[in-house]
mmCIF file of the N, C-alpha and C atoms, coordinates in Angstrom:
data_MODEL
# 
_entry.id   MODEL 
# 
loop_
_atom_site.group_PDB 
_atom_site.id 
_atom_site.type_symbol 
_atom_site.label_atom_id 
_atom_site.label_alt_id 
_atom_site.label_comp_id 
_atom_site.label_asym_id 
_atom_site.label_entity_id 
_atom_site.label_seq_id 
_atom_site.pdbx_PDB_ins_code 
_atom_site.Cartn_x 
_atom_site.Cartn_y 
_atom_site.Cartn_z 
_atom_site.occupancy 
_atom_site.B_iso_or_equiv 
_atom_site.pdbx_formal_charge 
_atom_site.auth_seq_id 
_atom_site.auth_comp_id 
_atom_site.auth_asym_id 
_atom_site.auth_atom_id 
_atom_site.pdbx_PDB_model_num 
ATOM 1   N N  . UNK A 1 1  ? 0.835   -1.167 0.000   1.00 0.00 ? 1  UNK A N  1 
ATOM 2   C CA . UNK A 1 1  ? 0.000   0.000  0.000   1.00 0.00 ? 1  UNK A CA 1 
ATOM 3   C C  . UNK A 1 1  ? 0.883   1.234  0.000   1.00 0.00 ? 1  UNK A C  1 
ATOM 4   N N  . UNK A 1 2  ? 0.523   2.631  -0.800  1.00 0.00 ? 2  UNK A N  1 
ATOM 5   C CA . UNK A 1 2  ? 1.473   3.296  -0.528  1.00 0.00 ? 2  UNK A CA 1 
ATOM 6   C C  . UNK A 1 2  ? 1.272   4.031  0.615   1.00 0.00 ? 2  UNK A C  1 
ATOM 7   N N  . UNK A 1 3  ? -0.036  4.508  1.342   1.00 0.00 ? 3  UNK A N  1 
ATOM 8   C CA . UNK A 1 3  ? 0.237   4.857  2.157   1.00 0.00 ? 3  UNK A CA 1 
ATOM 9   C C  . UNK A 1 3  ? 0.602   4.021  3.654   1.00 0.00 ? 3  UNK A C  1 
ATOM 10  N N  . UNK A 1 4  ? 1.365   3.189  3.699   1.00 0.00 ? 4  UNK A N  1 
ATOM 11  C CA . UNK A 1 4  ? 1.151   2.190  4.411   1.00 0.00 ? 4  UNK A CA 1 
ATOM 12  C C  . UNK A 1 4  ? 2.139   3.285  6.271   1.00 0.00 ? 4  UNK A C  1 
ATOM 13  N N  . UNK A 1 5  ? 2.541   4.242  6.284   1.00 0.00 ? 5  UNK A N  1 
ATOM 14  C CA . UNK A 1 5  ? 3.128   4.548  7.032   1.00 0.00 ? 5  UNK A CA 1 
ATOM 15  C C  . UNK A 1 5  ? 2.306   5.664  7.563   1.00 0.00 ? 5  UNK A C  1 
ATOM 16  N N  . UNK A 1 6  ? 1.083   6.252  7.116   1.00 0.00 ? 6  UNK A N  1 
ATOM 17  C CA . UNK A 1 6  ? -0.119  6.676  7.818   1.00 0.00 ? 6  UNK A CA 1 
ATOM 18  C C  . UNK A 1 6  ? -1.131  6.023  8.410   1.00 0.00 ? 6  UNK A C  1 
ATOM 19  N N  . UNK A 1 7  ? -1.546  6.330  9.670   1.00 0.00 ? 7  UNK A N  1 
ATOM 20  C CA . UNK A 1 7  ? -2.790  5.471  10.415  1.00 0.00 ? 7  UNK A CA 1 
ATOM 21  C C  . UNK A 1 7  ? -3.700  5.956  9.378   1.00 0.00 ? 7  UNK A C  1 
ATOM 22  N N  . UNK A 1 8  ? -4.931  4.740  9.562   1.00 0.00 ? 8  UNK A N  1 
ATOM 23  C CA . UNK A 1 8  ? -5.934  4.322  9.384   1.00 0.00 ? 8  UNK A CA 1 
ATOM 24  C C  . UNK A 1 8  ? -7.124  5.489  8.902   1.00 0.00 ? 8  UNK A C  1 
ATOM 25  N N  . UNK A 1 9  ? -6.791  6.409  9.673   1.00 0.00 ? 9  UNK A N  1 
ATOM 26  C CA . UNK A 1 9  ? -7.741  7.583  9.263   1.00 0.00 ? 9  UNK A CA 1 
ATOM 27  C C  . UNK A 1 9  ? -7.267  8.280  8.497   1.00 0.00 ? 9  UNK A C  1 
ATOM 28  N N  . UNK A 1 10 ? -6.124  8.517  8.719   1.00 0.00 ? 10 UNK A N  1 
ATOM 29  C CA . UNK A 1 10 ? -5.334  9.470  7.680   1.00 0.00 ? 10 UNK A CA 1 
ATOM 30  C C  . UNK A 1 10 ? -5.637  9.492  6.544   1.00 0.00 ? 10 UNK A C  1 
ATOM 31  N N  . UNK A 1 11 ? -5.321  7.781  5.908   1.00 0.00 ? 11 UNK A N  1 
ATOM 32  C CA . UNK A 1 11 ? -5.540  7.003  4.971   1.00 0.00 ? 11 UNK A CA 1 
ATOM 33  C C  . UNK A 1 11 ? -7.088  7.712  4.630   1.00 0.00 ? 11 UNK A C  1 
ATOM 34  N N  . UNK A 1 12 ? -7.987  7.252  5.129   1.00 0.00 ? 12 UNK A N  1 
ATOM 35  C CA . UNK A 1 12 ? -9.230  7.414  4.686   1.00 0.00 ? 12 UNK A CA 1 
ATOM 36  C C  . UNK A 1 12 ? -9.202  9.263  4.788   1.00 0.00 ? 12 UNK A C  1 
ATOM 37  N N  . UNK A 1 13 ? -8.738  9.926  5.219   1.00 0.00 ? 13 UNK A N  1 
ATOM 38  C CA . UNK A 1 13 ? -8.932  11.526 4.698   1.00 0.00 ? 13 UNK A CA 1 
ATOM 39  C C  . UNK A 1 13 ? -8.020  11.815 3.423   1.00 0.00 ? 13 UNK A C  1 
ATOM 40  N N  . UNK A 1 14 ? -7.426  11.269 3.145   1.00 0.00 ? 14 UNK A N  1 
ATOM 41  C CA . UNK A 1 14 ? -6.271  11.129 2.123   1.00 0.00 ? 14 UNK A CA 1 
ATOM 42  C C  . UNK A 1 14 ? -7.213  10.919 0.651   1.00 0.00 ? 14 UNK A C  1 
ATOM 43  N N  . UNK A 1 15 ? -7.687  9.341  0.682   1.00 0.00 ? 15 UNK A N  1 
ATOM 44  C CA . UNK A 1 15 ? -8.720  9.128  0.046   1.00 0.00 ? 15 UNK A CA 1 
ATOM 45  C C  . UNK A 1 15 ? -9.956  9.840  -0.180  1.00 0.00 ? 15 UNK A C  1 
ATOM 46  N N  . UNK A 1 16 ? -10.538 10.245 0.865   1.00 0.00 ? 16 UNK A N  1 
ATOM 47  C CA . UNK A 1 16 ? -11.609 11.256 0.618   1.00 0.00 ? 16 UNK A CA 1 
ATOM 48  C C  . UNK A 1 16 ? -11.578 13.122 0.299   1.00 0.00 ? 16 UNK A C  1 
ATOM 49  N N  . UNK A 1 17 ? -10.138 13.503 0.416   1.00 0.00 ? 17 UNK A N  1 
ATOM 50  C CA . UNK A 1 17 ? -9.529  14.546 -0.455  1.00 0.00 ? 17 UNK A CA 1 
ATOM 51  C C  . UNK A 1 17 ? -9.369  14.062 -2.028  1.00 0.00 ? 17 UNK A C  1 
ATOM 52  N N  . UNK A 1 18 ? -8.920  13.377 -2.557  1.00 0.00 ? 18 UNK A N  1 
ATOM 53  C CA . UNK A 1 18 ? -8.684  12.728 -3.715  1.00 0.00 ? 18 UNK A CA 1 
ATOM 54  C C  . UNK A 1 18 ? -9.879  11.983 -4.571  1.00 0.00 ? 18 UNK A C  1 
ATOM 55  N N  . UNK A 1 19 ? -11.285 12.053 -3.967  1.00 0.00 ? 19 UNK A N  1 
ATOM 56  C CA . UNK A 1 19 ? -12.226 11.474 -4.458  1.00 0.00 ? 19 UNK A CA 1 
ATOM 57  C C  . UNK A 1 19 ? -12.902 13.412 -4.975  1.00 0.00 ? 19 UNK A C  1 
ATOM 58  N N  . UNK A 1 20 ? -12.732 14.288 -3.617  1.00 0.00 ? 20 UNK A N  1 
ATOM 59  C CA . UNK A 1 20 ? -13.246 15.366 -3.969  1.00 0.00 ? 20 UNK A CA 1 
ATOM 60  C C  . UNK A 1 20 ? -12.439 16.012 -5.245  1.00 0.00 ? 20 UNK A C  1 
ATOM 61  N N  . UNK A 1 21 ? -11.419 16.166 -5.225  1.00 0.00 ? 21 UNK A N  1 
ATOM 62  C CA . UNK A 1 21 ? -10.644 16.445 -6.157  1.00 0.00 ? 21 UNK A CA 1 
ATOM 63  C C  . UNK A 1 21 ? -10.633 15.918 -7.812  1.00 0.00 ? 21 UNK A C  1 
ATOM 64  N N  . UNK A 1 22 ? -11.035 14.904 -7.415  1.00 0.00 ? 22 UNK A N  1 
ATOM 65  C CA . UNK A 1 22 ? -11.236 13.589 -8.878  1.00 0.00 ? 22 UNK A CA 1 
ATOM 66  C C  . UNK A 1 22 ? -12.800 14.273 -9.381  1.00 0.00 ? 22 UNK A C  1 
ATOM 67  N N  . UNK A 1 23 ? -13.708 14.831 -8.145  1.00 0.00 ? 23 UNK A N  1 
ATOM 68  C CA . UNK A 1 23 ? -14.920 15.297 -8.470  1.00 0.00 ? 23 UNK A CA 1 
ATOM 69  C C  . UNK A 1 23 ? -14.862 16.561 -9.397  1.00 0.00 ? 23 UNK A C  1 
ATOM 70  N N  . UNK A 1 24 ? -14.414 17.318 -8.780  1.00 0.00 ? 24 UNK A N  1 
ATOM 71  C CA . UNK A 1 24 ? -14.064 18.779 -9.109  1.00 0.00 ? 24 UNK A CA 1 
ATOM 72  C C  . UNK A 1 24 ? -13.438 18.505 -10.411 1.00 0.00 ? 24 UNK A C  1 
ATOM 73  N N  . UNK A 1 25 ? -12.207 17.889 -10.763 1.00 0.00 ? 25 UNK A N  1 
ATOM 74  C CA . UNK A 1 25 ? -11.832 17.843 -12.217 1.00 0.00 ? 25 UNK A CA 1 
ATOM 75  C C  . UNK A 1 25 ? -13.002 17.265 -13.326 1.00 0.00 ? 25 UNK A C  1 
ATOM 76  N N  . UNK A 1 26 ? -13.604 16.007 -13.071 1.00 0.00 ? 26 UNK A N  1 
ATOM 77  C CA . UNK A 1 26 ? -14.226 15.273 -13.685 1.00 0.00 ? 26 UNK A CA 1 
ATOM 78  C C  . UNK A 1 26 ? -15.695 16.791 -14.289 1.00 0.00 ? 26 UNK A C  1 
ATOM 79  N N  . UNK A 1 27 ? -16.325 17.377 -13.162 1.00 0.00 ? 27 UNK A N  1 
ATOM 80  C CA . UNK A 1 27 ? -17.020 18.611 -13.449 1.00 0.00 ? 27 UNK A CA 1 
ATOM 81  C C  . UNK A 1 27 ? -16.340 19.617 -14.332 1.00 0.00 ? 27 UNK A C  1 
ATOM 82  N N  . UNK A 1 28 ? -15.294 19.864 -14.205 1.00 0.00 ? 28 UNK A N  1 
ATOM 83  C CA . UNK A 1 28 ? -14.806 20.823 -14.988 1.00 0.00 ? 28 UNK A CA 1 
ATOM 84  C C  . UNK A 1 28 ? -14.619 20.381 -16.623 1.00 0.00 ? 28 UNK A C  1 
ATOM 85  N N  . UNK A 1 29 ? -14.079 19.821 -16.741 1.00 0.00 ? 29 UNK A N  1 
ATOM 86  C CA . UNK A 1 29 ? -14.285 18.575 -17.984 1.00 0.00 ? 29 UNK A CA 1 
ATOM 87  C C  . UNK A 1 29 ? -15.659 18.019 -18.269 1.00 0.00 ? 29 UNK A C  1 
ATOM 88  N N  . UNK A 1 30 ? -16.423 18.071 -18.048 1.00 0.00 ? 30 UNK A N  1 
ATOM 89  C CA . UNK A 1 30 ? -17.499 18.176 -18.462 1.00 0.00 ? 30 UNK A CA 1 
ATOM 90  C C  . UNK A 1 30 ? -18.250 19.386 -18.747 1.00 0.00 ? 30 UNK A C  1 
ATOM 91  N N  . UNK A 1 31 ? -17.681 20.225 -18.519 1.00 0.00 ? 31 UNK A N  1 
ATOM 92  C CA . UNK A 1 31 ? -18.266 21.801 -18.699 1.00 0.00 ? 31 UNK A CA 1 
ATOM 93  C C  . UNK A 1 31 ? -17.471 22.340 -19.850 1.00 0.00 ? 31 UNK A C  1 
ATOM 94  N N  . UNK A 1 32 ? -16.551 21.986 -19.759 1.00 0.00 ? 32 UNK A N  1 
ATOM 95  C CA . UNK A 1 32 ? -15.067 22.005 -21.553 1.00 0.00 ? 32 UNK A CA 1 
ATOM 96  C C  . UNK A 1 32 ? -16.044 21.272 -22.955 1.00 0.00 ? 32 UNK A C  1 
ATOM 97  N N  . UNK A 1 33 ? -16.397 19.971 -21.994 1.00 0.00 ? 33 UNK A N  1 
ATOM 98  C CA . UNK A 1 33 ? -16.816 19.308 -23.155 1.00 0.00 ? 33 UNK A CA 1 
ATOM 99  C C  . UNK A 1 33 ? -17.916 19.973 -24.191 1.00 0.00 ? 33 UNK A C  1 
ATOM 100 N N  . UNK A 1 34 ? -18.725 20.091 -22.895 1.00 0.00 ? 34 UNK A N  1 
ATOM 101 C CA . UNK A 1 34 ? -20.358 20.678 -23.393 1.00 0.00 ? 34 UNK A CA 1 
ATOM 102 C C  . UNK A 1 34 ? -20.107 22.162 -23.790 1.00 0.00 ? 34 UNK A C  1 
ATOM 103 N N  . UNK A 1 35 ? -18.860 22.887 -23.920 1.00 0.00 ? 35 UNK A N  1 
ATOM 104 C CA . UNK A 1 35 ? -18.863 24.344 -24.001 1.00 0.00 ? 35 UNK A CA 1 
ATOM 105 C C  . UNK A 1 35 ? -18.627 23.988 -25.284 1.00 0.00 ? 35 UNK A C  1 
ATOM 106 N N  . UNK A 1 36 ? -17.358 23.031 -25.923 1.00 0.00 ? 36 UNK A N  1 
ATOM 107 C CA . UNK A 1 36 ? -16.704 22.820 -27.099 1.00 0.00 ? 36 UNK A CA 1 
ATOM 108 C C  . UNK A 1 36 ? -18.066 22.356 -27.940 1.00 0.00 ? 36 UNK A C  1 
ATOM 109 N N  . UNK A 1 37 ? -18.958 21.551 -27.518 1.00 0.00 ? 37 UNK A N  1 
ATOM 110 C CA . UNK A 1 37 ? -19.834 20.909 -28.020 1.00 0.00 ? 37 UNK A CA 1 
ATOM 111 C C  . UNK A 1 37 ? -21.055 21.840 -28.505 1.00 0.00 ? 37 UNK A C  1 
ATOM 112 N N  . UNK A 1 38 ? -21.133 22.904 -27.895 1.00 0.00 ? 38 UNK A N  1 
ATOM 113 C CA . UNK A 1 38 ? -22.182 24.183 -28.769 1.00 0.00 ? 38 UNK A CA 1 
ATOM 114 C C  . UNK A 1 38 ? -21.489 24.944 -29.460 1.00 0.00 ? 38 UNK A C  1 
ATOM 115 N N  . UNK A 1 39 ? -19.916 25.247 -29.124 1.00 0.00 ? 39 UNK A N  1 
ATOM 116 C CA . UNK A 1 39 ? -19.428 25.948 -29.914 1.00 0.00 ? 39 UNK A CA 1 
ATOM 117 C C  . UNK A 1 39 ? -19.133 25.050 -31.716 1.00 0.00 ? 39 UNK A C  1 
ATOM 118 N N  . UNK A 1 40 ? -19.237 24.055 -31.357 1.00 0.00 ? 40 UNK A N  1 
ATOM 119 C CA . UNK A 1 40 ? -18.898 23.103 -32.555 1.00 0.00 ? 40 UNK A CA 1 
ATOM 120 C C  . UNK A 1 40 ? -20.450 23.389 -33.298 1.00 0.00 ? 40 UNK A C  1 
ATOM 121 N N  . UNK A 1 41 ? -21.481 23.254 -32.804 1.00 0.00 ? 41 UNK A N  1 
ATOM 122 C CA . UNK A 1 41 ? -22.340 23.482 -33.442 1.00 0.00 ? 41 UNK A CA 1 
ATOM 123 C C  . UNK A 1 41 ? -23.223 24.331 -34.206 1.00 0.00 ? 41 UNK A C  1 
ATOM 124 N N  . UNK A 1 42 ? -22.702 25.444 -33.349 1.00 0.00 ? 42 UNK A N  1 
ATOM 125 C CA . UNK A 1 42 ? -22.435 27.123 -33.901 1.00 0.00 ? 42 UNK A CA 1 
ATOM 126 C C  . UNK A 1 42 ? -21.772 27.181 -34.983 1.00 0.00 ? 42 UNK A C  1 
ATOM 127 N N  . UNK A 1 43 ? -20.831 26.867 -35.216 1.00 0.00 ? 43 UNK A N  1 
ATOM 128 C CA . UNK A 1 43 ? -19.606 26.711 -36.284 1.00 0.00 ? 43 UNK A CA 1 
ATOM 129 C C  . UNK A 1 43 ? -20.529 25.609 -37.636 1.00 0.00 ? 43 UNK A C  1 
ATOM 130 N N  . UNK A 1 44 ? -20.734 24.901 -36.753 1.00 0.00 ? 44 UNK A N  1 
ATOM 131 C CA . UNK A 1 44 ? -21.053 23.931 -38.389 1.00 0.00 ? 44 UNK A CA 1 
ATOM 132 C C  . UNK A 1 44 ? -22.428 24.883 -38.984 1.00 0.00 ? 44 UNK A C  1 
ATOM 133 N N  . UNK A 1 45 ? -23.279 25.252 -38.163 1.00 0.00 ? 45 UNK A N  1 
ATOM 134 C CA . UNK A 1 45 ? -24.558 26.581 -38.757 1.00 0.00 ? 45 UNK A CA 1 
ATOM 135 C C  . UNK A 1 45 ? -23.730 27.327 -39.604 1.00 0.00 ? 45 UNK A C  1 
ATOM 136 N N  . UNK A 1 46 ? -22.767 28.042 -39.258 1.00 0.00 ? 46 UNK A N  1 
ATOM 137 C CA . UNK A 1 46 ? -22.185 29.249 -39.968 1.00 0.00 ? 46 UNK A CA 1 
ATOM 138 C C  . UNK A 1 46 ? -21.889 28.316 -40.769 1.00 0.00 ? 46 UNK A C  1 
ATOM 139 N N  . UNK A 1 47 ? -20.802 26.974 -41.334 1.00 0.00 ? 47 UNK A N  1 
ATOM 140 C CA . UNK A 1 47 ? -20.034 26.654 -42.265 1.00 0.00 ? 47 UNK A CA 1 
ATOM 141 C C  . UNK A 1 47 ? -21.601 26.592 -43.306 1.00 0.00 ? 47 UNK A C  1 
ATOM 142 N N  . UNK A 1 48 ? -22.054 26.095 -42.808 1.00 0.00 ? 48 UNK A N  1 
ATOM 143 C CA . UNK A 1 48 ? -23.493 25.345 -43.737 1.00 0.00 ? 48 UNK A CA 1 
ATOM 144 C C  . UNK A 1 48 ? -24.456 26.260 -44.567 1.00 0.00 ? 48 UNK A C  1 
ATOM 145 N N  . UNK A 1 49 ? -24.003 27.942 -43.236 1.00 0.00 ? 49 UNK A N  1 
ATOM 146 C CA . UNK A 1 49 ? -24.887 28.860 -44.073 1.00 0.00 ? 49 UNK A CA 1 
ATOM 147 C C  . UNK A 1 49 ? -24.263 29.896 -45.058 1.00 0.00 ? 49 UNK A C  1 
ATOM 148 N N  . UNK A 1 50 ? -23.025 29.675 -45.330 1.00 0.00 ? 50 UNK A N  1 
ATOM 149 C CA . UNK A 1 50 ? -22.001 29.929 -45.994 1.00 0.00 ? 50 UNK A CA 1 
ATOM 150 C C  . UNK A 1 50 ? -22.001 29.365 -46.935 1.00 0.00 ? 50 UNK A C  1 
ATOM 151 N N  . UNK A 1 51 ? -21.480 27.884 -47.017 1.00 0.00 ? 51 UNK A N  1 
ATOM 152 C CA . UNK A 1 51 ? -21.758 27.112 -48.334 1.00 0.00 ? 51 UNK A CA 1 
ATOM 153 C C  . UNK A 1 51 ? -22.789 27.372 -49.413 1.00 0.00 ? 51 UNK A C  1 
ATOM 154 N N  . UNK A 1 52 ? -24.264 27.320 -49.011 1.00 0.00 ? 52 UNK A N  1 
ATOM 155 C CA . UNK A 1 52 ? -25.190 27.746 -49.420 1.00 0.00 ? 52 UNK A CA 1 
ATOM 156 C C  . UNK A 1 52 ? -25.093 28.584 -49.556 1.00 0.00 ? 52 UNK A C  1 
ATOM 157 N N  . UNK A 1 53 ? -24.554 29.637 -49.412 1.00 0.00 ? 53 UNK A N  1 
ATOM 158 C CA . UNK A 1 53 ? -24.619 31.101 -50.095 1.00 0.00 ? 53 UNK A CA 1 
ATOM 159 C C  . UNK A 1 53 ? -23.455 30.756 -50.963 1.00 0.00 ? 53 UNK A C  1 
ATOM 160 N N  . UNK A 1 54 ? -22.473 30.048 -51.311 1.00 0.00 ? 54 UNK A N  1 
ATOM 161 C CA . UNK A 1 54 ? -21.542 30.356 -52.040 1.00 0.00 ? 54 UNK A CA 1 
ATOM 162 C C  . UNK A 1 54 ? -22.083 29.404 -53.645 1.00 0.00 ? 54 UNK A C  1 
ATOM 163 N N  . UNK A 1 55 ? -22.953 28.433 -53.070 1.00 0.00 ? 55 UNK A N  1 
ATOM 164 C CA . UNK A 1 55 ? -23.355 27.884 -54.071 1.00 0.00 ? 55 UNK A CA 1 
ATOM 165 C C  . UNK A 1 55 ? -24.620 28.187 -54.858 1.00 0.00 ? 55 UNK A C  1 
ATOM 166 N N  . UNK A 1 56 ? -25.116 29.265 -54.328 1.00 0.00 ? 56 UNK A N  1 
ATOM 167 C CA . UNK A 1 56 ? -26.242 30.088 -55.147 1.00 0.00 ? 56 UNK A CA 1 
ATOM 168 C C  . UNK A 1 56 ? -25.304 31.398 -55.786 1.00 0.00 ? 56 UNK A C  1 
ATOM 169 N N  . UNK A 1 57 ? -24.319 31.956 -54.773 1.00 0.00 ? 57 UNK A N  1 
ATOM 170 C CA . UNK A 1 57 ? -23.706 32.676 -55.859 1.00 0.00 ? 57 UNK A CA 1 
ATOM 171 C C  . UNK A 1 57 ? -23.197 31.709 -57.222 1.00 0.00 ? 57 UNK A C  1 
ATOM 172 N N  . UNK A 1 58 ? -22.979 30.540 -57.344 1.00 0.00 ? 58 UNK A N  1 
ATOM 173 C CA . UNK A 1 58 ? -21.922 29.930 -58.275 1.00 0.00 ? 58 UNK A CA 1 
ATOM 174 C C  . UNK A 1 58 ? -23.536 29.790 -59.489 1.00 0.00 ? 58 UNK A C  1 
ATOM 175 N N  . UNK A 1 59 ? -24.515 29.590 -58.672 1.00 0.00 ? 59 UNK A N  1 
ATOM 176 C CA . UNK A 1 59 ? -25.580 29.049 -59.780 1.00 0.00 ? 59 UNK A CA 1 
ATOM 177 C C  . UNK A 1 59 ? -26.231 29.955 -60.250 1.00 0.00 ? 59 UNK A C  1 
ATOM 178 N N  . UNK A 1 60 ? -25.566 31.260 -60.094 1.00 0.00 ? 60 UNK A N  1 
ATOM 179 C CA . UNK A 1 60 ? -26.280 32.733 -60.676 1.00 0.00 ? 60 UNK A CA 1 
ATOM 180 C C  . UNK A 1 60 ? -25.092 33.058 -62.163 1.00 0.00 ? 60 UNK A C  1 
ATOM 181 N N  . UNK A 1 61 ? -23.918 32.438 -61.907 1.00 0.00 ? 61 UNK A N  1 
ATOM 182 C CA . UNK A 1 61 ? -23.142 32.700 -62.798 1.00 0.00 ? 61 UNK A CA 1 
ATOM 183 C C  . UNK A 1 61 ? -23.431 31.756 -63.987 1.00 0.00 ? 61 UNK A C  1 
# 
């Protein structure tokens, strides 16, 4: 064990700092994800409403 040279409780506050911590990252990363994930979708609207305009300009020529 690595903490094998801390008592028993220690151990378990050790662990239960590191579960909060594992929490807190895991939330934050999920808030990256879902931010990247509307911004991606924003982006593909604009690419899509772009195209279409470039291909009615092409079918006027």
């Amino acid at each position: 064990m690595v903490f094998w040279f801390f008592p028993a409780n220690e151990r378990a506050q050790v662990s239960i700092e590191m579960i909060i911590v594992l929490a807190a990252v895991v939330a934050i990363v999920l808030l990256l994800v879902t931010q990247l994930q509307k911004t991606a979708e924003k982006g593909s609207k604009v690419f899509a409403q772009k195209t279409d305009s470039i291909f009615r300009q092409v079918e006027n020529i």
